[in-house]
C-alpha positions as CSV (number, residue, x, y, z in Angstrom):
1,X,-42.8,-37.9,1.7
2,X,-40.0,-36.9,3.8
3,X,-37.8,-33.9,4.4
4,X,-34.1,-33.0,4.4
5,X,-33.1,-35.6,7.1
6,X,-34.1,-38.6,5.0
7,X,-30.3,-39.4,3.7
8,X,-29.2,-39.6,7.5
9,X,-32.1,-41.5,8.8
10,X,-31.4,-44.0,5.8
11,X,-27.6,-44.2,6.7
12,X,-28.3,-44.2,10.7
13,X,-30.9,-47.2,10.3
14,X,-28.5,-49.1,8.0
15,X,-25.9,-48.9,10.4
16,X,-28.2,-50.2,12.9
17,X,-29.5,-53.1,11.0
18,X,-26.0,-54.2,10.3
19,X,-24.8,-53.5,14.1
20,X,-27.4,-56.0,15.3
21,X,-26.3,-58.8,13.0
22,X,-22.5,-58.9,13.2
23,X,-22.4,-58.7,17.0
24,X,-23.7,-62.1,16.6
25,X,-21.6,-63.4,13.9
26,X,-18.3,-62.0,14.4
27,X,-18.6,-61.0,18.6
28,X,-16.8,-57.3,18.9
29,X,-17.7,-56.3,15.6
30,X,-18.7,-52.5,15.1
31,X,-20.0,-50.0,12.5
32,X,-18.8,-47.2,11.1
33,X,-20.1,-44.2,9.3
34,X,-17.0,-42.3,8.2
35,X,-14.4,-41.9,5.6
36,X,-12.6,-44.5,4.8
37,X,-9.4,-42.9,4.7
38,X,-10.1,-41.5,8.5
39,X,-10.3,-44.5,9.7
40,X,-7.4,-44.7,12.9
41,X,-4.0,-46.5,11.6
42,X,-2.2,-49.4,13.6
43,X,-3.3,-52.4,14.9
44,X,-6.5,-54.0,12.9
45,X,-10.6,-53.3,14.3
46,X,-13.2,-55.5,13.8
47,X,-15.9,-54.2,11.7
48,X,-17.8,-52.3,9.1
49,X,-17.7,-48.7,7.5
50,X,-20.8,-47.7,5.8
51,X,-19.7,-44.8,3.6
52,X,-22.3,-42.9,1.2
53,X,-20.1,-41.7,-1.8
54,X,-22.8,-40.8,-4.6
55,X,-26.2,-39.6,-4.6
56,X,-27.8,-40.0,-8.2
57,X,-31.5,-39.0,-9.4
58,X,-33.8,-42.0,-9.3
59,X,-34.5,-42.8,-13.1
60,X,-38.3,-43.8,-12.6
61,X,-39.8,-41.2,-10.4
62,X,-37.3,-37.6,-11.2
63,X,-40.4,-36.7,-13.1
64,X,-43.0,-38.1,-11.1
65,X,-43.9,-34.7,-9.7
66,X,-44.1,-32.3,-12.9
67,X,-45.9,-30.1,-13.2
68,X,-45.4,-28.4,-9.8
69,X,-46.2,-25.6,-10.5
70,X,-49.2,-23.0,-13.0
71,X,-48.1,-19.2,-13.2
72,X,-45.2,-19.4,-10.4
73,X,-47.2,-20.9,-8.5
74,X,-46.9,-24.0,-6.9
75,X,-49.9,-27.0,-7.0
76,X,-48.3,-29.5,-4.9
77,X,-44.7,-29.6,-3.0
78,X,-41.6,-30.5,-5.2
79,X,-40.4,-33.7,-4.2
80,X,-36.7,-34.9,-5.0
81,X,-36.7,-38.8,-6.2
82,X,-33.1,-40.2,-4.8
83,X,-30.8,-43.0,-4.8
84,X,-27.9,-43.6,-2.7
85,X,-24.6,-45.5,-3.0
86,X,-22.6,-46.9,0.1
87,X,-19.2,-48.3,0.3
88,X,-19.1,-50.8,2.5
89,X,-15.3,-51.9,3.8
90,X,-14.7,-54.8,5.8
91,X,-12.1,-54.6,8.7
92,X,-10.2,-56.7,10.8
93,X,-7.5,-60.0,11.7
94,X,-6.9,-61.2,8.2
95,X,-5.6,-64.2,9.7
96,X,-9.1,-65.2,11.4
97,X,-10.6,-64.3,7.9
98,X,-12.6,-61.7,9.9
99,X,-13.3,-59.7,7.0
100,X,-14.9,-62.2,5.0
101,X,-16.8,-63.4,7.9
102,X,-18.2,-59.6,8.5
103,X,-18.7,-59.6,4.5
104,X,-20.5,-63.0,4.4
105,X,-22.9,-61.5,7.9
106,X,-23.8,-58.4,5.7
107,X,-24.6,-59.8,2.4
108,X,-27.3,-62.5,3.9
109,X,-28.9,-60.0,6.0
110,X,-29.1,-57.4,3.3
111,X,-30.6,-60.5,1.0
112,X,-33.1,-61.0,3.7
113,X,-33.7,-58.0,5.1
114,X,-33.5,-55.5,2.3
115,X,-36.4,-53.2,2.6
116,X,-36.0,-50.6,5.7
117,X,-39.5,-51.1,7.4
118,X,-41.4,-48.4,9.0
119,X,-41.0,-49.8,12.7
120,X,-37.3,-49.6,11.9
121,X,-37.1,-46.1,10.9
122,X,-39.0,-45.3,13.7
123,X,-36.7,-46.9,16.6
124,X,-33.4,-45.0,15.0
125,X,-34.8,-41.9,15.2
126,X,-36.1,-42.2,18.8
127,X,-31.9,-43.1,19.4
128,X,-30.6,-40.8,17.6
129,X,-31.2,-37.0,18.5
130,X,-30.2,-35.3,15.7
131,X,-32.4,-37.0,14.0
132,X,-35.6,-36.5,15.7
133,X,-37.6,-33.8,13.0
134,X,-37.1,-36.7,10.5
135,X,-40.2,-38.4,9.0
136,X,-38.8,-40.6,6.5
137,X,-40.8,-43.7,8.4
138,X,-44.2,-42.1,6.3
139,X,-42.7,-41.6,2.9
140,X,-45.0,-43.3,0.9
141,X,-41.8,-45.7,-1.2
142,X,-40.1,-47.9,1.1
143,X,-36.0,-47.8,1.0
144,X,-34.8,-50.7,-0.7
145,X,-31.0,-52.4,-0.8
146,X,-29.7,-54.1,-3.4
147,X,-25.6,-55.0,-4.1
148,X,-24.3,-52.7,-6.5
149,X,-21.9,-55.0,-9.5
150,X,-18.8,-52.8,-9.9
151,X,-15.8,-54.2,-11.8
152,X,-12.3,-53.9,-10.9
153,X,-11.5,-51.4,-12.7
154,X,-14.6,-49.3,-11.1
155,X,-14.1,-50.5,-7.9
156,X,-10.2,-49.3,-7.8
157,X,-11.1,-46.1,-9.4
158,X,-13.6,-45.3,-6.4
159,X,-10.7,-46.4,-3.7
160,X,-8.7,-43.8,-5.7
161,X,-10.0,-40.9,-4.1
162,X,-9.1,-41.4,-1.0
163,X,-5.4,-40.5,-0.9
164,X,-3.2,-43.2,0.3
165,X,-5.5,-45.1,1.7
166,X,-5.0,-49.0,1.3
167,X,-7.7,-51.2,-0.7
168,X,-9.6,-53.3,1.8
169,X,-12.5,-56.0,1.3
170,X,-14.8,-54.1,0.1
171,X,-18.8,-54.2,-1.3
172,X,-21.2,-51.8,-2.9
173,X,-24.9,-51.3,-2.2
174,X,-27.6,-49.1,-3.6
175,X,-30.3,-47.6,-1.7
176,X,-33.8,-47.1,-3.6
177,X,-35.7,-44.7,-3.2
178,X,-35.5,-41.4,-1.1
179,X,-37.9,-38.6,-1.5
180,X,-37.0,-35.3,-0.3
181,X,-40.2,-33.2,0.0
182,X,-40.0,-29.3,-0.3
183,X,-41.5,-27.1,2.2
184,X,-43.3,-24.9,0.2
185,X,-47.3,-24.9,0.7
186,X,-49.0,-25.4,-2.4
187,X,-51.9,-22.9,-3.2
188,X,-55.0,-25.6,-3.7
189,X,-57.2,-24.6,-6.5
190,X,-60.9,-23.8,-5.4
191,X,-63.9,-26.9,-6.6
192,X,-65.1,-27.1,-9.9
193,X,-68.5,-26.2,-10.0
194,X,-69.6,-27.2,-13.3
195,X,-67.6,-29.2,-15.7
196,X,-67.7,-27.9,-19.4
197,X,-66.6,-30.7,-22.1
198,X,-67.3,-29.7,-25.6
199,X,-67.1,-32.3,-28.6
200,X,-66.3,-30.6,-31.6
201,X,-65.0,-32.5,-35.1
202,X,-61.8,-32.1,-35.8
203,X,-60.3,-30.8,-39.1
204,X,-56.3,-29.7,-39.5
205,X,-55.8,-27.1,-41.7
206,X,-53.1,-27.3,-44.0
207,X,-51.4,-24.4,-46.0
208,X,-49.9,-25.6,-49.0
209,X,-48.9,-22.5,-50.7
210,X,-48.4,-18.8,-50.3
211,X,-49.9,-16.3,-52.8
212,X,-50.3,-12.7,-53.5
213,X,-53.1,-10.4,-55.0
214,X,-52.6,-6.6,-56.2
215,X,-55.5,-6.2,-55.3
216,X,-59.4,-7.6,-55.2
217,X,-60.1,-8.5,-58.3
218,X,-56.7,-8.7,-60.0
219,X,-55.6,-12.0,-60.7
220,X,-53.9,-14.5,-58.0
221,X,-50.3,-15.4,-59.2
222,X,-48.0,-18.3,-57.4
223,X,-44.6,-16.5,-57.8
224,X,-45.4,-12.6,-57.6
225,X,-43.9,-10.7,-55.1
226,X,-45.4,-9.8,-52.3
227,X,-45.8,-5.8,-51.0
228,X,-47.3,-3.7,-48.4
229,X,-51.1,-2.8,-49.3
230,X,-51.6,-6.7,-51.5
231,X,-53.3,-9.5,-50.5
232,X,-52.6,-12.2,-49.3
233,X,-53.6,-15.5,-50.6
234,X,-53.5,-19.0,-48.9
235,X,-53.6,-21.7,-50.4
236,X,-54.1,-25.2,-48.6
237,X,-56.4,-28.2,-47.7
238,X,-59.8,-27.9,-44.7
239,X,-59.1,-24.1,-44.2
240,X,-62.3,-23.1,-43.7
241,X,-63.6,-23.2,-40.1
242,X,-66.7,-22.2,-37.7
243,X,-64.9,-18.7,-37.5
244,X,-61.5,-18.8,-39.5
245,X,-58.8,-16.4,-38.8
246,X,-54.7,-15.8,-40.4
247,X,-52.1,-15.0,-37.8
248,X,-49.5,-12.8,-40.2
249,X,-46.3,-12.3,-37.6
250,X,-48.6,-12.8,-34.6
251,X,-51.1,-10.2,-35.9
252,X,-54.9,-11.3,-36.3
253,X,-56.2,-11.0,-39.8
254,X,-60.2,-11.6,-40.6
255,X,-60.4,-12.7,-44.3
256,X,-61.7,-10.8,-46.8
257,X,-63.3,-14.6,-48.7
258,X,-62.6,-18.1,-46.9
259,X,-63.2,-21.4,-49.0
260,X,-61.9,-24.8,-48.4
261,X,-58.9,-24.9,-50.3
262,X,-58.1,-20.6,-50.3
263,X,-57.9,-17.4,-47.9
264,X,-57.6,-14.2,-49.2
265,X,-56.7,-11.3,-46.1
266,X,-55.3,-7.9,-46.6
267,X,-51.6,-7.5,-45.5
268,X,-51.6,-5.6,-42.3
269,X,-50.3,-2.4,-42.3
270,X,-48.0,-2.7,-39.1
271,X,-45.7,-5.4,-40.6
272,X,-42.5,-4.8,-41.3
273,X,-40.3,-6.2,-44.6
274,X,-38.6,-9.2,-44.1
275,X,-39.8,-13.2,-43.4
276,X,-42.9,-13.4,-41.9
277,X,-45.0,-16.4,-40.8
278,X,-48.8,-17.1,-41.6
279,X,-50.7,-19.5,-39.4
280,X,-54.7,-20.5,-40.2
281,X,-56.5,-20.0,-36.9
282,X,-60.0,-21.8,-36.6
283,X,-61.8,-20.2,-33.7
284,X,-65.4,-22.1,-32.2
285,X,-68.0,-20.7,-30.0
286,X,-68.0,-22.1,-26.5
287,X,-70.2,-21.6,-23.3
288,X,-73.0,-20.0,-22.0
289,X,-72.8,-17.3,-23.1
290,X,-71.0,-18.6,-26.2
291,X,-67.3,-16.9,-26.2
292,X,-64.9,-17.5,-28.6
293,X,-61.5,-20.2,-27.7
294,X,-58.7,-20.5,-30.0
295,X,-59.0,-24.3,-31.1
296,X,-57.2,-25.9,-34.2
297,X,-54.4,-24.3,-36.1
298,X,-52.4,-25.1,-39.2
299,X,-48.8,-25.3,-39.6
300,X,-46.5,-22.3,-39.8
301,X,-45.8,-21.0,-43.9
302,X,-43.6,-18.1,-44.7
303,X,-43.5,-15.5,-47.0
304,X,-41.2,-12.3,-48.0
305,X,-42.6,-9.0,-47.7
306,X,-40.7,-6.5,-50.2
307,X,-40.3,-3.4,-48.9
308,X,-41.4,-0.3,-51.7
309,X,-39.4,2.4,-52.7
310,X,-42.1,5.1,-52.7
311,X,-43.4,8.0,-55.5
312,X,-44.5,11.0,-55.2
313,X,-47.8,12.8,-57.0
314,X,-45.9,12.9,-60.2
315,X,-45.2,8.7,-60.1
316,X,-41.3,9.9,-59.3
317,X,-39.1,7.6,-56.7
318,X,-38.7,9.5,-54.1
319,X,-34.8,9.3,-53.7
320,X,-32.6,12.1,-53.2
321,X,-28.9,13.1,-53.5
322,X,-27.5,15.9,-51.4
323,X,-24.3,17.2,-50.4
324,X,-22.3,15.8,-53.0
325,X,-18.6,16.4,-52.9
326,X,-15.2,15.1,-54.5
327,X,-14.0,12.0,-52.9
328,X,-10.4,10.1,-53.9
329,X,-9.1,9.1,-56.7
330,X,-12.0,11.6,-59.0
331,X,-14.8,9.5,-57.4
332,X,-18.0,11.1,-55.4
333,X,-19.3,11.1,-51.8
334,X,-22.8,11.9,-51.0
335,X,-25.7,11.8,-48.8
336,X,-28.9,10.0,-50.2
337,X,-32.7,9.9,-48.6
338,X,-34.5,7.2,-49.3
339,X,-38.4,6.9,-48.6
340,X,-39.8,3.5,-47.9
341,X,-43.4,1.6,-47.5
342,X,-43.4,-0.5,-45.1
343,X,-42.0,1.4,-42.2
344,X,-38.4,0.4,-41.1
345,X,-38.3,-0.4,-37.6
346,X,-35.6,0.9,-35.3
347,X,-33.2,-2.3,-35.2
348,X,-33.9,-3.9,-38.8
349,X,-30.8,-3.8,-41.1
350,X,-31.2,-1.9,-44.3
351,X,-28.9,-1.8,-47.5
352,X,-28.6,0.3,-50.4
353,X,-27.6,-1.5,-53.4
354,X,-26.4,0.2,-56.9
355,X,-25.7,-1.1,-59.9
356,X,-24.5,1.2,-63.0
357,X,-27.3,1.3,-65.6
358,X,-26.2,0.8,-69.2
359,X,-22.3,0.3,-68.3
360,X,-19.4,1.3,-71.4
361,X,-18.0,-2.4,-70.3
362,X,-19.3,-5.3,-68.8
363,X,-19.4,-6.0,-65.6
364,X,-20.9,-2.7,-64.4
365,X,-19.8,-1.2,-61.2
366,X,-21.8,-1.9,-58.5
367,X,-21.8,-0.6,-54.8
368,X,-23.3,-1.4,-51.5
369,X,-23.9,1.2,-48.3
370,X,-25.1,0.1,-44.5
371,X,-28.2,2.9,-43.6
372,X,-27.6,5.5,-40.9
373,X,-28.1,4.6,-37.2
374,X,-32.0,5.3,-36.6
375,X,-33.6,6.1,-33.0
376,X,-37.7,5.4,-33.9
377,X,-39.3,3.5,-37.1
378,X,-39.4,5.8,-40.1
379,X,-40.0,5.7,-43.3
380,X,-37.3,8.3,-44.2
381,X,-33.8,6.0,-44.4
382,X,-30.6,8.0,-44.7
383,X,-27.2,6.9,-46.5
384,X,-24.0,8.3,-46.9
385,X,-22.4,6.8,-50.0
386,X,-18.8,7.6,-51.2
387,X,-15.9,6.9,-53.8
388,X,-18.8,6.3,-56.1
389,X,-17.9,6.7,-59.7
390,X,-20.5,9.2,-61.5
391,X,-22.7,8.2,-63.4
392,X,-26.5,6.4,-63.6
393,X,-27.5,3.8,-61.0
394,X,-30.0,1.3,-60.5
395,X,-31.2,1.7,-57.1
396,X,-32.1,-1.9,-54.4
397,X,-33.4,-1.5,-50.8
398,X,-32.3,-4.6,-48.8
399,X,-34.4,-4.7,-45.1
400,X,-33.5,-7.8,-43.4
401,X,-32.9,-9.4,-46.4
402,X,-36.0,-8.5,-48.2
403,X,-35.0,-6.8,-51.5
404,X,-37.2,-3.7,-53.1
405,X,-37.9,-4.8,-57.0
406,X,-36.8,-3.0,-60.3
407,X,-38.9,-2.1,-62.7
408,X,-38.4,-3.0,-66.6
409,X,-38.8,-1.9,-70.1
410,X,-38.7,-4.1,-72.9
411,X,-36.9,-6.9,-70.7
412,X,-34.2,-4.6,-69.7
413,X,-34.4,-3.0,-65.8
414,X,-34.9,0.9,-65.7
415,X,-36.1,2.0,-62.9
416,X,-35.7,2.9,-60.3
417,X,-32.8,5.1,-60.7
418,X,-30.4,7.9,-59.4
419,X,-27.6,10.0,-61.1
420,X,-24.3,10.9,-58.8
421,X,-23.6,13.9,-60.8
């Protein structure tokens, strides 16, 4: 590879091939490494300008070098893969047709010389001083030229940024490929003393469906809610492996029974209400001693975790109404304590709902409150509630989305349920 001086050397030996050809062709000729537009004015030189006005990442070997690095750190040097665009402007006594000559010179010893060799490299550098830490002679790709087909309309839109400069005979080459090494020393990793290749067969768990169970020995049902304390039931294709495992919200479940086509895992108790994903895990012993490694997984299946609004001893919600006083217009404002299961964490969003049980008219009047600020997970959710007509309402929990259910009697919902008195 080479380092940061490998764009100059490039340039620096270009203008050296070229210089050696046109004193021969065109005698007087010289060339140029500067702006076009900075070029002295006046009477007409004799020559070339080499002018490198793009740099663009080499399509075939920007990724040649990836991975560079494990952990932060790196395996082998970063290497920048490079190609560079001249402008090359022709110069001189358009009467002699001096700039076509110096045109013609370049173009047939770029056709036959295209590939900057090693030897050549070598000889700028030991001419030029400022370039003498370069080592682009070893990089392991050898610079190639090749003309560059730009249209009119490309070519005059490149001349326009270079302000009142006039348009003169000009060509366009690209330069393929620099590598620009970083300096960094890679940290080598120590031998492998033993190599460790395990053939195991493969089998892709699928889940299919999501389930929930009451509890063991209650019966499965497909579109039951799912609550804190049920099970959890998977349903699916090859889930049973050498040691099979459920990832619930990246928590690590053993089964309670595992079959080809069903798991059934207790919820665990740190989840929170909301979406959560389920993922089948199939573990295999490895090594000596054998150790378990995470092999095959399924895909990723959600389900909604309801949040609960609790009871106490008696079977009674345990919601409570404080503080009432007289709002606007003859309506109430309160404070109400709701307890939940499972714990709300500190930055879910939770929302009371009421609905007005057994309304005079129809619709019902129905109301919606944002929780209280909380500073730790609790299970205790404050609300205040105001302009709330009294009366008898059906009480809803929404955590991040999840809703609590409602009970029923006789196909009508009862419960749970508050009075704003």
């Amino acid at each position: 590879m080479s380092n940061f001086l490998a764009i100059a050397t490039v340039t620096s030996t270009l203008q050296r091939l070229l210089q050696g050809a046109l004193a021969a062709d065109v005698p007087g000729a010289t060339v140029t490494t500067v702006r076009p537009d900075s070029l002295t004015a006046g009477a007409p030189t004799t020559g070339v300008n080499i002018y490198l006005y793009q740099v663009t990442p080499n399509g075939a070997l920007r990724n040649a070098d990836l991975p560079t690095r494990i952990e932060g750190n790196p395996v082998q040097r970063p290497v920048a893969a490079l190609d560079v665009h001249y402008l090359l402007t022709f110069y001189g006594d358009e009467t002699n047709l001096e700039p076509q000559r110096l045109l013609g010179s370049v173009v047939r010893t770029l056709h036959a010389r295209p590939v900057l060799t090693r030897q050549m490299i070598r000889d700028t550098v030991i001419n030029v001083p400022l370039l003498g830490g370069s080592d682009l002679a070893d990089q392991v790709e050898l610079v190639k030229f090749s003309p560059s087909p730009l249209s009119l309309e490309e070519l005059s839109k490149l001349w326009s940024v270079f302000f009142q400069t006039p348009y003169s005979l000009s060509a366009v080459y690209q330069g393929t490929v620099v590598l620009i090494e970083s300096k960094e020393t890679p940290q080598a990793a120590l031998p492998v003393r033993e190599r460790k290749v395990y053939v195991v067969p493969f089998s892709q768990p699928v889940i299919e469906q999501i389930k929930s169970q009451a509890k063991a020995g209650d019966p499965i049902i497909a579109d039951q809610p799912i609550l804190a304390g049920y099970n959890l039931v998977v349903a699916g294709r090859q889930l049973r492996g050498e040691d099979t495992l459920l990832s619930i919200r990246g928590v690590e479940v053993t089964p309670a029974d595992v079959s080809e086509t069903q798991i059934i895992a207790p919820i665990p108790p740190v989840l929170q209400a909301g979406v959560q994903g389920v993922q089948v895990i199939h573990q295999r012993m490895m090594g000596t001693p054998p150790m378990p490694h995470r092999g095959v997984e399924s895909n990723v299946a959600a389900f909604v975790l309801h949040p609960m609004i609790m009871k106490d001893a008696g079977q009674n919600y345990e919601i409570s109404v404080t503080n009432v006083q007289a709002d606007t217009s003859g309506t109430k404002k309160a404070e109400m304590t709701v307890k939940l299961n499972p714990q709300v964490k500190q930055r879910q969003r939770v929302v009371i709902l009421l609905n007005e049980l057994q309304p005079p008219s129809s619709p019902g009047r129905a109301y919606s409150f944002n929780a209280e600020p909380t500073t730790a997970d609790t299970d205790t959710i404050k609300f205040k509630i105001s302009r709330v007509v009294q009366g008898t309402y059906l009480v809803r929990i929404q955590v991040d989305g999840a809703e609590s259910l409602l009970g029923m009697t006789a196909g009508q919902y009862d419960s749970p349920k508050v009075t704003i008195p």
